[in-house]
DOPA-958764 format. One record per residue (C-alpha): residue in three letters; x, y, z. Coordinates in nm, 3 decimals. Each point is the difference from the previous one (the first is absolute). Layout:
<sites>
+-----+---------+---------+---------+
! res !       x !       y !       z !
+-----+---------+---------+---------+
! ALA !       X !       Y !       Z !
...
+-----+---------+---------+---------+
</sites>
This chain:
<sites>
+-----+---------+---------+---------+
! res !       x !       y !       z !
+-----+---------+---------+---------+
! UNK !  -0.521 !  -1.572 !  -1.754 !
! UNK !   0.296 !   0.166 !  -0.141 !
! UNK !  -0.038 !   0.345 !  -0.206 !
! UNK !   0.143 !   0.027 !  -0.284 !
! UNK !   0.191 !   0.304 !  -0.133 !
! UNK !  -0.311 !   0.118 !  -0.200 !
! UNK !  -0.226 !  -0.018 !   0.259 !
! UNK !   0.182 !   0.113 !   0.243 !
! UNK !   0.043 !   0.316 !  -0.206 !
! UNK !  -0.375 !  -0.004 !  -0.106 !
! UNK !  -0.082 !   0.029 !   0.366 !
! UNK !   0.235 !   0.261 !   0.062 !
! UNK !  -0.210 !   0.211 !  -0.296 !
! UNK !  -0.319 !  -0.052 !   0.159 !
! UNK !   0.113 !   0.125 !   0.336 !
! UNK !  -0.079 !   0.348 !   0.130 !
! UNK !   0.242 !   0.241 !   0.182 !
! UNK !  -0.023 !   0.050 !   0.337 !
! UNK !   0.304 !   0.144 !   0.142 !
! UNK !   0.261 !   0.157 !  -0.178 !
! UNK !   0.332 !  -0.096 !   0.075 !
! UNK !   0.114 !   0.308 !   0.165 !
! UNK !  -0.325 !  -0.062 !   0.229 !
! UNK !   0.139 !  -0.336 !   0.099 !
! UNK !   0.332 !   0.184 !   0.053 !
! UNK !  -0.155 !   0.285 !   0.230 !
! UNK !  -0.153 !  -0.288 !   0.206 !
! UNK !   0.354 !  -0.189 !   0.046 !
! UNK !   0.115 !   0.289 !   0.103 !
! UNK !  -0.304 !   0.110 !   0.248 !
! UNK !   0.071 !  -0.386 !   0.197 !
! UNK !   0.343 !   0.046 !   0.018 !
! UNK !  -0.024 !   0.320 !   0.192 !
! UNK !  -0.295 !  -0.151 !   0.233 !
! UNK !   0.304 !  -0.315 !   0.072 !
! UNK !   0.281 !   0.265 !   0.032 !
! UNK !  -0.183 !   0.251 !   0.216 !
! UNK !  -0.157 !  -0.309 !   0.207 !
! UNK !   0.362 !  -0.213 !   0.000 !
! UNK !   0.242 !   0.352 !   0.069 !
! UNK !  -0.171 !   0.001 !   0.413 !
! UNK !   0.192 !  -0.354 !   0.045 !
! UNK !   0.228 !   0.061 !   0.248 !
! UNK !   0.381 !  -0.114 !  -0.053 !
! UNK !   0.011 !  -0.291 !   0.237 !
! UNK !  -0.387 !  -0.166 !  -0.112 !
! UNK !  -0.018 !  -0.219 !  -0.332 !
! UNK !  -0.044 !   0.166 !  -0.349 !
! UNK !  -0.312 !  -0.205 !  -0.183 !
! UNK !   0.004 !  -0.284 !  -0.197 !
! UNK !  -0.162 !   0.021 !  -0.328 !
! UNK !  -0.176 !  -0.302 !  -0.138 !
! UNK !  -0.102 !   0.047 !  -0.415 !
! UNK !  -0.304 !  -0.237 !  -0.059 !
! UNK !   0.103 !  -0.175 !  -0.404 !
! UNK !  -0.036 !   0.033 !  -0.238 !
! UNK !  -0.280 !   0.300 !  -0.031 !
! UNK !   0.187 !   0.253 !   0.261 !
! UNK !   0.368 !  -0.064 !  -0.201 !
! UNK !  -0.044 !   0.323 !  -0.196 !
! UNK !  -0.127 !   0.224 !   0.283 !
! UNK !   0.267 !  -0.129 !   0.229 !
! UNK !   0.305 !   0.049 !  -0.273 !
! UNK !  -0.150 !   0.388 !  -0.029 !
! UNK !  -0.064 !   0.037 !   0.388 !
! UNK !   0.312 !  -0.111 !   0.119 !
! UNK !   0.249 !   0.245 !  -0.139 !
! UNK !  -0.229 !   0.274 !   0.179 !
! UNK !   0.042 !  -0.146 !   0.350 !
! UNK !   0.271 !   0.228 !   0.196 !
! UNK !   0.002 !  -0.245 !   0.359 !
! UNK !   0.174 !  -0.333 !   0.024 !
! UNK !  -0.234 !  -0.308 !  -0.044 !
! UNK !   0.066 !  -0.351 !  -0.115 !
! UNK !  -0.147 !  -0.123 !  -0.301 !
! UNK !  -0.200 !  -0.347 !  -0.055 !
! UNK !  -0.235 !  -0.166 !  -0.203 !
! UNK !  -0.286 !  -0.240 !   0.055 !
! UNK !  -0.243 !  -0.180 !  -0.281 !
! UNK !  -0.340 !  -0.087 !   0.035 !
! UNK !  -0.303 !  -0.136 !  -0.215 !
! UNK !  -0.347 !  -0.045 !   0.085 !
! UNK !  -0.181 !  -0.314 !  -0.148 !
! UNK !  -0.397 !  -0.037 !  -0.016 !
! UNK !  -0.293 !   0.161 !  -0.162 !
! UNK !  -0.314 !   0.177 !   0.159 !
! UNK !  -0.199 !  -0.313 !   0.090 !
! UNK !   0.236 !  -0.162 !   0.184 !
! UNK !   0.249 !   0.295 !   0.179 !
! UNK !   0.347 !   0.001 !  -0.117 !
! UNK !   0.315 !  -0.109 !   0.246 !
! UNK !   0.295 !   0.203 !  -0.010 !
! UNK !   0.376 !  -0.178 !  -0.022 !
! UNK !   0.263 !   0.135 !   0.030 !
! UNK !   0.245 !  -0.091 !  -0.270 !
! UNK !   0.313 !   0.214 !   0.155 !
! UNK !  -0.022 !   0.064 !   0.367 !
! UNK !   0.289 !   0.316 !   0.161 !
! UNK !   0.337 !  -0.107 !  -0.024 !
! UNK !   0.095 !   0.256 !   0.277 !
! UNK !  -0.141 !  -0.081 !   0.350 !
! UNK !  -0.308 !   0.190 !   0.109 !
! UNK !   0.002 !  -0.044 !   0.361 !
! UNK !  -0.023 !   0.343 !   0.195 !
! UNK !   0.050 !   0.159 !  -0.312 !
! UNK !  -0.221 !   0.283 !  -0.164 !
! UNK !  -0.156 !  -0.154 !  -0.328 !
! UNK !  -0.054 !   0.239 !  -0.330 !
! UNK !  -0.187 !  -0.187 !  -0.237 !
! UNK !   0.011 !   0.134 !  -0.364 !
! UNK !  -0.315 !  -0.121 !  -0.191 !
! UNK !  -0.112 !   0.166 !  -0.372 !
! UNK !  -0.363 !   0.004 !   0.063 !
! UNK !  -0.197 !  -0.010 !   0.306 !
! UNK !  -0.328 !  -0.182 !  -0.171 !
! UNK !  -0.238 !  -0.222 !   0.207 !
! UNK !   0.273 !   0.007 !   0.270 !
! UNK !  -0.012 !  -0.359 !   0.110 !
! UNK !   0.324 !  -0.086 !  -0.142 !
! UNK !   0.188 !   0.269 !   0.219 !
! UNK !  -0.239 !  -0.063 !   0.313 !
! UNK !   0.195 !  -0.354 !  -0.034 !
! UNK !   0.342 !   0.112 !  -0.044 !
! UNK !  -0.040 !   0.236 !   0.267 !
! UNK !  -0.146 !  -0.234 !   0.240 !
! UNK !   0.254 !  -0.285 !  -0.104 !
! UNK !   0.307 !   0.269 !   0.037 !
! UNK !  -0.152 !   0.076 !   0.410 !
! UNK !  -0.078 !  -0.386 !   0.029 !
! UNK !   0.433 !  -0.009 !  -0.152 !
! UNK !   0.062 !   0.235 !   0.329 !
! UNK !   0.029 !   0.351 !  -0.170 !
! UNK !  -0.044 !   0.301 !   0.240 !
! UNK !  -0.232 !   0.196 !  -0.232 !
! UNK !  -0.083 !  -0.019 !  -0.364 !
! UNK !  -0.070 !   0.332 !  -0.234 !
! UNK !  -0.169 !  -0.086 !  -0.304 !
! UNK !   0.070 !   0.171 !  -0.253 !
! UNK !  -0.143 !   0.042 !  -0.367 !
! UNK !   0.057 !   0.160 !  -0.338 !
! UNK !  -0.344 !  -0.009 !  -0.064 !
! UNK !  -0.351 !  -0.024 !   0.186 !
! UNK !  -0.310 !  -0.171 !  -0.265 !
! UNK !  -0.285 !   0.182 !   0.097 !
! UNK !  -0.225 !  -0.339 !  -0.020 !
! UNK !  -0.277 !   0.149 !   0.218 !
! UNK !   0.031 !  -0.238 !   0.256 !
! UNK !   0.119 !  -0.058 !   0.349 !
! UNK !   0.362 !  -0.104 !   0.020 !
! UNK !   0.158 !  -0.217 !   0.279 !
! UNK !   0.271 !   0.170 !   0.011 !
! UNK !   0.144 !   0.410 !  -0.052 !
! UNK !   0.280 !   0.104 !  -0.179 !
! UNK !   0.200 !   0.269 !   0.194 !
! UNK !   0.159 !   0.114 !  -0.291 !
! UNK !  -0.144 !   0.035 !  -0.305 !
! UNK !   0.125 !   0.134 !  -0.361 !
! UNK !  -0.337 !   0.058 !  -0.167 !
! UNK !  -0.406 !  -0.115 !  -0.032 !
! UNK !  -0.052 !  -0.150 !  -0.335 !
! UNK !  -0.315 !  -0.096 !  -0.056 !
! UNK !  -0.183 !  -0.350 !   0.026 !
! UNK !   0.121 !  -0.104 !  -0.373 !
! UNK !   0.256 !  -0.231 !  -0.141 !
! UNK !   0.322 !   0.167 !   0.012 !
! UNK !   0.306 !  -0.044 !  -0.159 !
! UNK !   0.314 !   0.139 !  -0.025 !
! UNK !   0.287 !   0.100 !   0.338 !
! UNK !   0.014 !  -0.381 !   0.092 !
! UNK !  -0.400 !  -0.054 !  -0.081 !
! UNK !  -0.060 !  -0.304 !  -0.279 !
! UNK !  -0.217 !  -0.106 !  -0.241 !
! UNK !   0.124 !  -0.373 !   0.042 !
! UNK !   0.345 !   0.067 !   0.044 !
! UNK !   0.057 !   0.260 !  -0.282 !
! UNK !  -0.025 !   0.390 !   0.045 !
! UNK !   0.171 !   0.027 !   0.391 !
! UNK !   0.261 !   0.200 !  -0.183 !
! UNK !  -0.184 !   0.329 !  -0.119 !
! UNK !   0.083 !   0.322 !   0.157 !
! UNK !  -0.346 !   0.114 !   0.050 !
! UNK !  -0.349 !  -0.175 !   0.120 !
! UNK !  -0.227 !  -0.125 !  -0.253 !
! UNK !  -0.390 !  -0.131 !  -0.011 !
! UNK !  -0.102 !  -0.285 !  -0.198 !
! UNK !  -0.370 !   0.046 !  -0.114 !
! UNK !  -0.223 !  -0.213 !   0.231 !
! UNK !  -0.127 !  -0.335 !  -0.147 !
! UNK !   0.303 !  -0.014 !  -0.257 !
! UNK !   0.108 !  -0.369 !  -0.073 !
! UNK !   0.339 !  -0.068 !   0.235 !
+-----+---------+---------+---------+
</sites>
């Protein structure tokens, strides 16, 4: 279903302020200096990181991370999806595998929100499966869902709460990625 202009701006109405936008800044800010401080111990002669932006949620938290990196790194992209519902699992394709070679290599993957975590288990696994030396995970934010999680971030932005977020790459079926600050919908609202 495709929202139309009204309702994409009724939804935006209804939804509560989380963050504000200088929040969201302040936690840009706090991963790149966790990447920079971790990245700057690379010696001359070992290889600087490759950094791997999952689409299209993490495209606004990489485009504001990047220009805060100070070490050398090459830049890539991958796209996945997961398919399924509850009652049957969901399978995980990938629609855009890395470009750049992995083999050997150090692996950052940018993500926008670390949520039930199976997703990145996979594209971590898949990138060591791929013949990566290590992969760092690597989040803007952490959903605090109350549950277990397969998998840990090692760097995270924030913990939002277990709600439906939009806004700083989060959607409400495609719309709403592009706010500057995180937003709630109301639980059991009609999307």
């Amino acid at each position: 279903m495709i929202l139309h202009h009204e309702r994409a701006k009724a939804l935006l109405k209804k939804s509560v302020l989380l963050r504000t936008a200088e929040e969201v800044q302040a936690a840009v800010v706090k991963v790149a200096a966790e990447l920079n401080e971790r990245f700057s111990r690379i010696e001359s002669n070992d290889a600087f990181p490759l950094l791997l932006s999952v689409m299209g949620g993490a495209a606004v938290f990489t485009g504001q991370l990047l220009p805060h990196l100070t070490f050398p790194m090459e830049f890539d992209f991958i796209h996945v999806s997961r398919y399924g519902n509850e009652e049957h699992g969901s399978e995980v394709i990938w629609k855009v595998i890395p470009r750049q070679n992995v083999m050997n290599r150090l692996v950052v993957v940018l993500d926008d929100v670390l949520d039930e975590g199976e997703t990145l288990l996979h594209i971590q696994r898949r990138l060591l499966e791929m013949g990566a030396e290590k992969v760092v995970l690597t989040v803007f934010a952490d959903k605090q869902t109350g549950a277990k999680k397969p998998v840990k971030a090692d760097h995270i932005g924030m913990e939002l709460p277990n709600q439906f977020l939009i806004g700083f790459g989060m959607d409400v079926e495609g719309y709403w990625r592009n706010l500057p600050d995180i937003r709630a919908l109301p639980p059991h609202l009609d999307v």
